[in-house]
N, C-alpha and C positions, 0 to 999 in steps of 0.2 A: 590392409593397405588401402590406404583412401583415393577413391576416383580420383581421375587427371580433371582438374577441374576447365570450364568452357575457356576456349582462348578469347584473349579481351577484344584480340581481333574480329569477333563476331562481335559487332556493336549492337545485336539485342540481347548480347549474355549475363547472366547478372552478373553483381558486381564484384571482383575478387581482390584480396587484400592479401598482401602478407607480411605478418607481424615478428621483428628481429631481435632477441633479446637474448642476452647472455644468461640472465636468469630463467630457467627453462618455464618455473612455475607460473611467474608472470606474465609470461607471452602468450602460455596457452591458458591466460586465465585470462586475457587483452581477447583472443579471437574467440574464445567461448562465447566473450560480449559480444564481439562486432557479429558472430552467428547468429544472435538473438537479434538482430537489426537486419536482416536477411541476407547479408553478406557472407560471401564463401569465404573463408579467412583459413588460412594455415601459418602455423606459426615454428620459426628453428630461432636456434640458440647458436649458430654459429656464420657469422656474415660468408663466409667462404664458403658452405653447405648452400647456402641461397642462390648464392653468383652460378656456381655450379649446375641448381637444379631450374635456374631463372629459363633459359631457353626453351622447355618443355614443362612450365610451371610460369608463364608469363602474368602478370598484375596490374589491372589499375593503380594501385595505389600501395606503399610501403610503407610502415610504419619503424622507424630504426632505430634503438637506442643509442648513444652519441657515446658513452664510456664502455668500451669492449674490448679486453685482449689486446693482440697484436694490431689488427685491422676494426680501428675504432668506427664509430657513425658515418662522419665523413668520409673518410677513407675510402667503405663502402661504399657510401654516394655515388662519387666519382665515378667508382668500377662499375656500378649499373645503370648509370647513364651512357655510359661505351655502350653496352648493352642494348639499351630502351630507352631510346629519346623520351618519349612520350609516357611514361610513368611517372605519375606521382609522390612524392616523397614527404615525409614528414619525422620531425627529429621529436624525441624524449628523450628527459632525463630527468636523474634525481638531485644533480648538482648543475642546477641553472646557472648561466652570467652572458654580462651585456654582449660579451664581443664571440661568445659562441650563437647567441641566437641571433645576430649581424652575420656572422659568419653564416649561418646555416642555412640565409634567403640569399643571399648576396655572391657568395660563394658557392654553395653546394647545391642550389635551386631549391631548396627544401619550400613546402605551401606555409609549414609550420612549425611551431618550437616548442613542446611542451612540456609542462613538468609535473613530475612524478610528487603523489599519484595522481596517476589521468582522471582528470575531467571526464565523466564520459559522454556528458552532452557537448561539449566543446572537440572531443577526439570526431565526435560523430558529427558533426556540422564542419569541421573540418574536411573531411574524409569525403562527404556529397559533393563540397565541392573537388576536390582533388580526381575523385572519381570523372566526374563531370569534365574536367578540362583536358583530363585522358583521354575521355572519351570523344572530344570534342577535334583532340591533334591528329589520334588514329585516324578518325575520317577525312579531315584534312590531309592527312600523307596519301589516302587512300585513293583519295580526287587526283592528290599529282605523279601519282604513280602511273594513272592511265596517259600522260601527256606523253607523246613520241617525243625522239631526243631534239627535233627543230624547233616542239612547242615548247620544251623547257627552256629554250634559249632563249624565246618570246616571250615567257612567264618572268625568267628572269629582267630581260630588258626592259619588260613593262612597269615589274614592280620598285626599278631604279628611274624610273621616270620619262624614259625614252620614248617620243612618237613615234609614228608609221616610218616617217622618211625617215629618221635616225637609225632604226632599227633596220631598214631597209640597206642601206650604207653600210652599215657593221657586217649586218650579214651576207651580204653580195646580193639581195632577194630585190625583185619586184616591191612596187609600196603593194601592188593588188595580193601576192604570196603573201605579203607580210599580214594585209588585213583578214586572207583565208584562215591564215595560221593565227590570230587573235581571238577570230569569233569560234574555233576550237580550242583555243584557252580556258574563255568563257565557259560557253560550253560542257566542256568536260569537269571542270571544279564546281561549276553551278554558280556563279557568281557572276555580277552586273554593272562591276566597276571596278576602276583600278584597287579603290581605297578596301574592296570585299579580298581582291589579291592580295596585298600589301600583309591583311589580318592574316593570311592563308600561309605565308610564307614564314610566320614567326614562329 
């Protein structure tokens, strides 16, 4: 039985993958690779075995194949973004076209579309970045996680555009509560402008 590997929620953990294929051989012969790159990678063959074990088995990053069974690529998608906002995701297959790989950024958020067989320098240049924007959103939730529910309502207003006294009005506050509550906005995410909010909140 293989260790639970680091949750991604530790943002110094290395980097964890995990690779979805119906063909059992290929997946674990996809995260054999991506071990050799120093990524922890685990690989199933069944999108509903994944969904299932996702909670206590969290990822940077998903690698899916798009033709599966009942609950195909997308499908999946979908169900693990209910899940984990902040995962990474990326499609293969071996029967590529225009309006699945439109679909699978547009649609399903996927970083990317790839076709079988994998590239493996293109899977892996892919994947740093995917990693990376994962890792990038967790900390960002993580900053606005600490905000009390008055700051989130100032996070909110500010990042729809609203000054002190607008904000002030809305919320029944003082302009001077309003400004306390701003510069603990700041503050708490680390950030020095509306426009560093604005990135924070996507």
């Amino acid at each position: 039985m293989p260790s639970r590997p680091p949750s991604p929620l530790d943002l110094d953990a290395p980097a964890t993958v995990h690779v979805l294929d119906d063909d059992a051989d290929l997946g674990a012969a996809i995260a054999r690779m991506l071990g050799r790159q120093g990524i922890v990678a685990r690989a199933f063959d069944d999108p509903l075995a994944l969904l299932d074990a996702y909670p206590d088995w969290p990822a940077h990053a998903v690698v899916s194949d798009v033709m599966m069974g009942d609950l195909d690529g997308f499908g999946f998608a979908d169900r693990l973004r209910a899940i984990d906002r902040h995962v990474a995701i990326l499609f293969m297959t071996a029967w590529p076209t225009t309006a699945h790989a439109v679909d699978s950024v547009r649609r399903h958020g996927g970083l990317d579309y790839l076709e079988k067989p994998i590239d493996e320098d293109r899977l892996c240049a892919s994947l740093v970045e995917g990693i990376a924007w994962s890792r990038d959103r967790r900390a960002a939730a993580r900053r606005l996680s600490d905000l009390t529910p008055r700051e989130r309502q100032v996070f909110e207003l500010l990042v729809q555009g609203h000054g002190n006294k607008a904000m002030a009005g809305l919320l029944g506050l003082s302009p001077k509560t309003i400004e306390d509550h701003r510069a603990a906005v700041f503050a708490k995410t680390q950030t020095q402008g509306v426009a560093q909010l604005i990135a924070l909140s996507r």
